[in-house]
N, CA, C and O atoms as a MOPAC input file, in Angstrom:
PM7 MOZYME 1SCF
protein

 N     -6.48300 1   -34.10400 1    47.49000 1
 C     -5.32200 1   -34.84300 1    47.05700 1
 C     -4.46900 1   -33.92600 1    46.17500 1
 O     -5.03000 1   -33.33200 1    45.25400 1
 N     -3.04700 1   -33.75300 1    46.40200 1
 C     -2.59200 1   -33.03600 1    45.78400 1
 C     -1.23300 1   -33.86000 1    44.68600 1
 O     -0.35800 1   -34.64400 1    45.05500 1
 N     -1.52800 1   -33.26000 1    43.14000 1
 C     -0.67300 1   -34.31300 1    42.85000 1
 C     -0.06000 1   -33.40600 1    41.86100 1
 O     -0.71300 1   -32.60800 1    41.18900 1
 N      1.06900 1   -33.53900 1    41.80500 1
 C      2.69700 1   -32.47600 1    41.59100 1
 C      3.06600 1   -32.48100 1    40.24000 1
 O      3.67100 1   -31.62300 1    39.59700 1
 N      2.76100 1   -33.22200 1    40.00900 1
 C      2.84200 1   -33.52100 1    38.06900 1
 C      1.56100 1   -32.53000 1    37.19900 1
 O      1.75200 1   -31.78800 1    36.23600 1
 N      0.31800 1   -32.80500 1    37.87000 1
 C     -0.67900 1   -31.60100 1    37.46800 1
 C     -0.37700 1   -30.07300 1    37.61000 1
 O     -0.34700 1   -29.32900 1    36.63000 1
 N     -0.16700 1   -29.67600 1    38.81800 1
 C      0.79700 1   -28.93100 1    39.45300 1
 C      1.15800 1   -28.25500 1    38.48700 1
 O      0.63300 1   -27.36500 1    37.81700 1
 N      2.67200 1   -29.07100 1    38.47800 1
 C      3.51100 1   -28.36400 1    37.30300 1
 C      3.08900 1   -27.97700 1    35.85500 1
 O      3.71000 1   -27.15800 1    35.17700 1
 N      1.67000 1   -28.82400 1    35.33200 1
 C      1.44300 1   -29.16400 1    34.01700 1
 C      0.39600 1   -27.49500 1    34.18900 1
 O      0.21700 1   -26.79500 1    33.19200 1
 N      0.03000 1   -27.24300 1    35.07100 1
 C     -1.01800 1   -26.08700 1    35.57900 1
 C     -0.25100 1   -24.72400 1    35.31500 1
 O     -0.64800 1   -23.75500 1    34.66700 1
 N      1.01600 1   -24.90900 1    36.01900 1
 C      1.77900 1   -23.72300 1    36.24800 1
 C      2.56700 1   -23.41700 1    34.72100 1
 O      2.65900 1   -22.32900 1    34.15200 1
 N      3.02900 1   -24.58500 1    34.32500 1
 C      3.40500 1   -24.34200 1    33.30300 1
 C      2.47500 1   -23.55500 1    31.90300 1
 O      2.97600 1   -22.77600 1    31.09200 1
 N      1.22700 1   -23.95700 1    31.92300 1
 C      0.35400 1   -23.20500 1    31.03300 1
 C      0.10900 1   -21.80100 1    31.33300 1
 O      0.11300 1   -20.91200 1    30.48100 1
 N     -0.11200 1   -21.63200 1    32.61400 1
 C     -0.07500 1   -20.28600 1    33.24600 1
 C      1.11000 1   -19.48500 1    33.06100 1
 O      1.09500 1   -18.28000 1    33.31500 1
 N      1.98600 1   -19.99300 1    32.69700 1
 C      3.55100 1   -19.01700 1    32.40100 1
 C      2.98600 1   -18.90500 1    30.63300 1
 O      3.01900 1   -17.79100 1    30.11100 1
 N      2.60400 1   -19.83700 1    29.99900 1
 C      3.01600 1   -19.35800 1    28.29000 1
 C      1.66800 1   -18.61400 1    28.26700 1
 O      1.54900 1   -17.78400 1    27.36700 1
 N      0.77100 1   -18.75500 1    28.99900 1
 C     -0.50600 1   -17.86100 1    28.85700 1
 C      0.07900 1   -16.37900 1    28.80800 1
 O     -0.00300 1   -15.58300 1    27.87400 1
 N      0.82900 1   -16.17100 1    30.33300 1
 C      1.24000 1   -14.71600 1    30.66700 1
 C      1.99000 1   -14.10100 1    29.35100 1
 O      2.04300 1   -12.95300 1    28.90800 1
 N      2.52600 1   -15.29100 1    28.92800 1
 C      3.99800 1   -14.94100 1    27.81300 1
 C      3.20600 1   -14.53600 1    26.42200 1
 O      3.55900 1   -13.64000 1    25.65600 1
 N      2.22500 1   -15.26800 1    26.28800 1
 C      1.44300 1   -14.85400 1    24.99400 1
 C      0.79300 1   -13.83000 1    25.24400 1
 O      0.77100 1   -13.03300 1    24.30600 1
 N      0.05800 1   -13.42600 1    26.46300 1
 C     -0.33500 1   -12.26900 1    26.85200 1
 C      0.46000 1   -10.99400 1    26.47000 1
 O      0.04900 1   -10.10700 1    25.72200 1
 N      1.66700 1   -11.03800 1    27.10100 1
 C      2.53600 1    -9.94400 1    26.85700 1
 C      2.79700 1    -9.51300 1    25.54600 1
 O      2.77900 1    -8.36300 1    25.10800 1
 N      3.08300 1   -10.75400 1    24.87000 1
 C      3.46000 1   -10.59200 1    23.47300 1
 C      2.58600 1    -9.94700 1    22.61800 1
 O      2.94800 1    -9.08400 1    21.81800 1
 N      1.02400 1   -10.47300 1    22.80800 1
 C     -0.14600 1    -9.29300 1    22.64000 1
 C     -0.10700 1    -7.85300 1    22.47200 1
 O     -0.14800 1    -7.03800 1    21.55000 1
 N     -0.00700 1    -7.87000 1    23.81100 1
 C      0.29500 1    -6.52200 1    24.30300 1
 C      1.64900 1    -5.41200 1    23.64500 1
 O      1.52900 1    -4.21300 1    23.39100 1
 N      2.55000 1    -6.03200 1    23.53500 1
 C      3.77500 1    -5.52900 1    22.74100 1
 C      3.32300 1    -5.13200 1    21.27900 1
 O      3.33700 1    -3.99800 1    20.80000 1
 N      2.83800 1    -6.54300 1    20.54900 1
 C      2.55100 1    -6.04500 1    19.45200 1
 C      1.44400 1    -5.08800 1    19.15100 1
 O      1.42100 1    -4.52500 1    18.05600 1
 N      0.69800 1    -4.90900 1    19.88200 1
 C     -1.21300 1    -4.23300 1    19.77600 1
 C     -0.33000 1    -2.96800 1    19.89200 1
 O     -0.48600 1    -2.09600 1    19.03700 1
 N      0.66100 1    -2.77300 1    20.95400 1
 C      1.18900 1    -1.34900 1    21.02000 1
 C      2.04400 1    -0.72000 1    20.16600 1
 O      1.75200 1     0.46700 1    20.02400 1
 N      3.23600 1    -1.17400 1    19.38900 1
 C      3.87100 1    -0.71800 1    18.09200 1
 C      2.51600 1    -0.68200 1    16.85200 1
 O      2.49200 1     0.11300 1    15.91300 1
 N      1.54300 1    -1.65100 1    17.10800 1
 C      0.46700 1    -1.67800 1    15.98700 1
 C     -0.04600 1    -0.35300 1    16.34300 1
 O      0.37400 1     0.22900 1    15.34300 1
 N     -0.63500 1     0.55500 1    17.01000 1
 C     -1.11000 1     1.46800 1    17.29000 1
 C     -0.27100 1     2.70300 1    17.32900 1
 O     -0.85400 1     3.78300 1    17.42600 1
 N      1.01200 1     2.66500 1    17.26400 1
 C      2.28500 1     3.84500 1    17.19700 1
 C      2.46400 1     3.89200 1    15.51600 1
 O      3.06800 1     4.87000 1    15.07400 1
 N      1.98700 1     2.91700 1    14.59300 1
 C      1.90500 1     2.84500 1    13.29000 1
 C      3.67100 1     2.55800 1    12.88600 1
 O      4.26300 1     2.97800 1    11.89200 1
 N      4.15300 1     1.82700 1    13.86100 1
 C      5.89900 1     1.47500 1    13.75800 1
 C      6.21700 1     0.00000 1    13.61700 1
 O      5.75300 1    -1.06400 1    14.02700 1
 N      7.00900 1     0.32800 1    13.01200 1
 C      7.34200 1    -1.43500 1    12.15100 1
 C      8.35000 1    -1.49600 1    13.82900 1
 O      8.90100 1    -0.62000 1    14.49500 1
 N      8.17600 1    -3.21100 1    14.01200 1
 C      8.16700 1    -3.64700 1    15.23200 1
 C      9.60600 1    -3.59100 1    15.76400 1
 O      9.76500 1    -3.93800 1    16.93400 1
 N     10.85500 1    -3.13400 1    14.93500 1
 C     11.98900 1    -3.26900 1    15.18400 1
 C     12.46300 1    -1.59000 1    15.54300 1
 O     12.79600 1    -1.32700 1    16.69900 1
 N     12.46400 1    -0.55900 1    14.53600 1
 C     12.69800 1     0.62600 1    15.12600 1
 C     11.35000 1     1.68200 1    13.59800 1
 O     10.55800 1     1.30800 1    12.73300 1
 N     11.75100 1     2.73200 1    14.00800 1
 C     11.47200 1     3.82000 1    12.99900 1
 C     12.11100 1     4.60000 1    12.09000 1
 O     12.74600 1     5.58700 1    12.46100 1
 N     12.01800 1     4.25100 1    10.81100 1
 C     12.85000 1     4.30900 1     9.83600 1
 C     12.13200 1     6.16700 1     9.49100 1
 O     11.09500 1     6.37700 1     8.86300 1
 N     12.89300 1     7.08900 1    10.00900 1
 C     12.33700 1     9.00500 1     9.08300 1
 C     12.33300 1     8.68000 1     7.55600 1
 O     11.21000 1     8.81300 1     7.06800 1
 N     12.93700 1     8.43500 1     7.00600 1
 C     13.18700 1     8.62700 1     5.79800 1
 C     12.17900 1     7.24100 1     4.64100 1
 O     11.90800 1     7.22300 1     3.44000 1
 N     11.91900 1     6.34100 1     5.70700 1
 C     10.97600 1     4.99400 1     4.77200 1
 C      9.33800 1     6.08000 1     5.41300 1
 O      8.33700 1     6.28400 1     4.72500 1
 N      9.54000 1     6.52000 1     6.68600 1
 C      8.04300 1     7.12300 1     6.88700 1
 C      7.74600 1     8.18000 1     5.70200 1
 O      6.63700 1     8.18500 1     5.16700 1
 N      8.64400 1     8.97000 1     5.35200 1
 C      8.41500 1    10.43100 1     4.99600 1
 C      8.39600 1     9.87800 1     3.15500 1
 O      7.68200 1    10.48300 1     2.35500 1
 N      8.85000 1     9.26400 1     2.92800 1
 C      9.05400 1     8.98500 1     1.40700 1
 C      7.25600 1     7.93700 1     1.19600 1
 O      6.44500 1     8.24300 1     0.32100 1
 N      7.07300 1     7.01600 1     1.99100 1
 C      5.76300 1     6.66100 1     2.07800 1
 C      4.95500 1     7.72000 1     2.20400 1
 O      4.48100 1     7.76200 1     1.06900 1
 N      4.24800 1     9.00200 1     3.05900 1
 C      3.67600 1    10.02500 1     2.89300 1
 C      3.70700 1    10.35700 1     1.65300 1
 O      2.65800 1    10.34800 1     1.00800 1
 N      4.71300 1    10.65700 1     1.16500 1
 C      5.10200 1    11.88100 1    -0.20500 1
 C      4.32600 1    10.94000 1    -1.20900 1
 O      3.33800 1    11.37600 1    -1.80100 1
 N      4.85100 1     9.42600 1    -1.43400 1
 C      4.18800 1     8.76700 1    -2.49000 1
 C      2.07500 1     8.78500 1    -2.31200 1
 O      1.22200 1     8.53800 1    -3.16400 1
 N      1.94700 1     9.15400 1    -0.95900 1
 C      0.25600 1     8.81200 1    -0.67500 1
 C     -0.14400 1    10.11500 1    -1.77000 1
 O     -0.58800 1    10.25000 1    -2.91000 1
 N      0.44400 1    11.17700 1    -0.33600 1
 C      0.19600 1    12.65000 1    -1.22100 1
 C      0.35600 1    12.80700 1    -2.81400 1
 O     -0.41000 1    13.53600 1    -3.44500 1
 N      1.27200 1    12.16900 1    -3.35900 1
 C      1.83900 1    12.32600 1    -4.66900 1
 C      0.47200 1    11.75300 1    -5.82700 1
 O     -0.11700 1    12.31500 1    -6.75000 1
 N      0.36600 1    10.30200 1    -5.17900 1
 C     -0.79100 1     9.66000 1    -5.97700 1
 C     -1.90900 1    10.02600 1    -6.05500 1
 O     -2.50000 1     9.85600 1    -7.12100 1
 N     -2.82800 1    10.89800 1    -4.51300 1
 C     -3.63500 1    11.65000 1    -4.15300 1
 C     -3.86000 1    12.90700 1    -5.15900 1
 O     -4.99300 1    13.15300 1    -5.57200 1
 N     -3.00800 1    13.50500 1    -5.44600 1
 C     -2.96400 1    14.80700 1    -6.17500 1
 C     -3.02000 1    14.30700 1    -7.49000 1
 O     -3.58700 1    15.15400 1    -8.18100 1
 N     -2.61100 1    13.06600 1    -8.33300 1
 C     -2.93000 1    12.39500 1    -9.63300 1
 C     -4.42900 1    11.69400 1    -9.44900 1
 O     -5.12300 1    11.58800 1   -10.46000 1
 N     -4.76900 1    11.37200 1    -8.59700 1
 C     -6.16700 1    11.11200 1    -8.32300 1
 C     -7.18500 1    12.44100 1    -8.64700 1
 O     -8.31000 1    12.34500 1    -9.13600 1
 N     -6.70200 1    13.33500 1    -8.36700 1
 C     -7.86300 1    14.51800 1    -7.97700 1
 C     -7.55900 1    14.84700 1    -9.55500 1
 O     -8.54400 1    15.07600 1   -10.25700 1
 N     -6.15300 1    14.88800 1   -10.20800 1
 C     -6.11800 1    15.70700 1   -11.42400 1
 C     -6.71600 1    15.03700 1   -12.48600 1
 O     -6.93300 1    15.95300 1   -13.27900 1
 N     -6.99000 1    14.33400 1   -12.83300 1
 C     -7.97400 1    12.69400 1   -13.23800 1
 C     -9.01800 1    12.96000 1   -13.38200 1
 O     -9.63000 1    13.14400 1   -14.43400 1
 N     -9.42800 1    13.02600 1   -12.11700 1
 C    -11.05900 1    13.05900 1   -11.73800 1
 C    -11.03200 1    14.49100 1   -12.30300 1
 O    -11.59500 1    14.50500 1   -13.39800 1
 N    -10.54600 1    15.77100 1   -11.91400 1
 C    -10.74900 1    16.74100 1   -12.61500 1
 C    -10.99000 1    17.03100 1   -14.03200 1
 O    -11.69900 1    17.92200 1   -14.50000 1
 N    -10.06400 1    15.85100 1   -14.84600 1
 C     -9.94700 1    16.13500 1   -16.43300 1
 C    -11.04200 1    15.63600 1   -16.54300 1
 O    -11.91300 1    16.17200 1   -17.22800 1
 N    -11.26800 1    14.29400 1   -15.77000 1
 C    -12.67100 1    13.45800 1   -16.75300 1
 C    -14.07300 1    14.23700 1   -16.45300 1
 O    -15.03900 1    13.83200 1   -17.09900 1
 N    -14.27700 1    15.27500 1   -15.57200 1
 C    -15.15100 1    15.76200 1   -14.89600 1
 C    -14.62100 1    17.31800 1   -16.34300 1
 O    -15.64600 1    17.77300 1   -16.85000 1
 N    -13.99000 1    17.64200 1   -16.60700 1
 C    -13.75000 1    18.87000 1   -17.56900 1
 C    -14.12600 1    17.83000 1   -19.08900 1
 O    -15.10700 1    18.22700 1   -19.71800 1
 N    -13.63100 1    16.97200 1   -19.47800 1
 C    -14.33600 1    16.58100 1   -20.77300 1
 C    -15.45100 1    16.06900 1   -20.85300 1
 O    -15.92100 1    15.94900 1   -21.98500 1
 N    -16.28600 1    15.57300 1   -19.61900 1
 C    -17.73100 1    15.63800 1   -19.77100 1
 C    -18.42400 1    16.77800 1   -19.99400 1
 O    -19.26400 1    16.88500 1   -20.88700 1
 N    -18.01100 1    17.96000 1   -18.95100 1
 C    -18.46100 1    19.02400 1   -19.77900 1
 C    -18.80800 1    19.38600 1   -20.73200 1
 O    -19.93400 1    19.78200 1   -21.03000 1
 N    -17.69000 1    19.28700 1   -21.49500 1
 C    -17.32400 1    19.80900 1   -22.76100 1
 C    -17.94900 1    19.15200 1   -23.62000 1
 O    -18.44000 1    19.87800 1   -24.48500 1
 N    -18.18200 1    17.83700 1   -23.77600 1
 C    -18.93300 1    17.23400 1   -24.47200 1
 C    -19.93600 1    17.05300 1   -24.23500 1
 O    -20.46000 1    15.97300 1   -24.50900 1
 N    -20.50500 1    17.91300 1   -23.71300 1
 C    -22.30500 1    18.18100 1   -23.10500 1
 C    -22.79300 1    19.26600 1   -23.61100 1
 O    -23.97000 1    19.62500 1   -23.56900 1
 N    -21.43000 1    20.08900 1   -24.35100 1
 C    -21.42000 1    21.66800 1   -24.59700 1
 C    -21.78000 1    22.57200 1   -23.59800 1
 O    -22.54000 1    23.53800 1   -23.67400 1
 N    -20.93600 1    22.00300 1   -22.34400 1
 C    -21.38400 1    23.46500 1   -21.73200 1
 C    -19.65300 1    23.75400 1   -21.22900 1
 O    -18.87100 1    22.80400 1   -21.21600 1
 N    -19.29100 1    24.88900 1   -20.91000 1
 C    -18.11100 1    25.21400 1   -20.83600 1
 C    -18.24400 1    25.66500 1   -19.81500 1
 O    -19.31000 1    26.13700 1   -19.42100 1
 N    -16.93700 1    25.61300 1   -18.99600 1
 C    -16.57800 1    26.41600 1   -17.34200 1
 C    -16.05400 1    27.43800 1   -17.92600 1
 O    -15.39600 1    27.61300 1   -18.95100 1
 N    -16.61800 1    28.33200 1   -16.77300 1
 C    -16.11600 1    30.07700 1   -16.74800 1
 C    -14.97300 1    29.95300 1   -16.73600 1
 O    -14.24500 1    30.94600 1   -16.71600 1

């Protein structure tokens, strides 16, 4: 028995399935190019880097001092 109202109610899920599918797919792929979903901004990428690097290098100089005044207050001194 074939009845036309199911049909349509069938086909119709099968279209927003495909549509959410795609949309998946679109986003999983700018997610993996590491690009904000509209375009690529050089200058928001490169100024984000500089601040990683920037904080990175205050990280290490930190850890360096607190790693030089333990020393020191252990009495032992670097060459």
């Amino acid at each position: 028995m074939f009845n036309p109202i199911v049909a349509e109610l069938v086909a119709r899920e099968q279209t927003n399935d495909r549509l959410r599918e795609a949309e998946e797919i679109r986003l999983a792929k700018l997610a993996s190019m590491g690009q904000p979903a509209d375009r690529f901004n050089l200058r928001v990428y490169l100024s984000n880097r500089l601040m990683t690097v920037r904080h990175t290098f205050k990280a290490l100089v930190r850890a360096d001092e607190t790693n030089s005044g333990s020393e020191m207050s252990a009495g032992r001194h670097r060459p």
